[in-house]
N, C-alpha and C positions, 0 to 999 in steps of 0.2 A: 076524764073518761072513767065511767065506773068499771070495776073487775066482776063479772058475771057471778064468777065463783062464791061471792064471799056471800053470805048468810043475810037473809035481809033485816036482821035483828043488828047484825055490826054496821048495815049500810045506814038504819035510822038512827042508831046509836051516835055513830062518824056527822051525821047531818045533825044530830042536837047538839054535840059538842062543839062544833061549827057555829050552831047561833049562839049558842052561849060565849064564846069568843068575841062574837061579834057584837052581842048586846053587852057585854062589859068591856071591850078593850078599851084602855088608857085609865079605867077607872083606877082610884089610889083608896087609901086612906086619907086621912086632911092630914096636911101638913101641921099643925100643930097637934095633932094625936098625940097621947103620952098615958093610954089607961095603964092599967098595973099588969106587971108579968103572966097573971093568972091568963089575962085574956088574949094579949098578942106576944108572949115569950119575953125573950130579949130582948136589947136595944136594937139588935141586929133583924132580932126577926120582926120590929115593928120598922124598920130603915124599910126592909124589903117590902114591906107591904105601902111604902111610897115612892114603889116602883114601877110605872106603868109596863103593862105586858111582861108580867116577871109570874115564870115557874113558881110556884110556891107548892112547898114538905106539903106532903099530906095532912100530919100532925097542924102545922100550920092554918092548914087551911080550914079543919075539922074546926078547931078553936076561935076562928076567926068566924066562921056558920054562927056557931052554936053562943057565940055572946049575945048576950040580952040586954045589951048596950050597945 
C-alpha cells in the first residue's frame, strides 16, 4: 500500500530502485574474475561481488560502474 504523504519523487525513485533489483538480482561477477585491485579492491571485495543479492560499499560499487573492462 502506498503512503500518500511521501513525495512523489521518492515514490518513482522507490519504484526505479525496485526494477533495478529486479532486472539484476542473482546477477555475480563470473566466477573466474581475478582483474587487478585497481578495478574490484580486494580479494574480498571481488569474493562479494560473486555474491548473488549482496549489499555492496558504495566505493565498491562506484568502481565496479565505472571499469571499462
Amino acid at each position: 500500500m502506498m503512503n500518500l504523504d511521501q513525495p512523489r519523487a521518492r515514490l518513482r525513485l522507490d519504484a526505479a530502485l525496485d526494477g533495478l533489483a529486479a532486472t539484476f538480482r542473482g546477477m555475480t561477477a563470473h566466477p573466474d574474475e581475478h582483474n587487478c585491485e585497481c578495478h574490484w579492491g580486494s580479494a574480498e571485495d571481488l569474493a562479494q561481488l560473486k555474491l548473488p543479492d549482496t549489499d555492496l560499499d558504495p566505493d565498491l560499487l562506484q568502481r565496479t560502474w565505472q571499469a571499462i573492462d
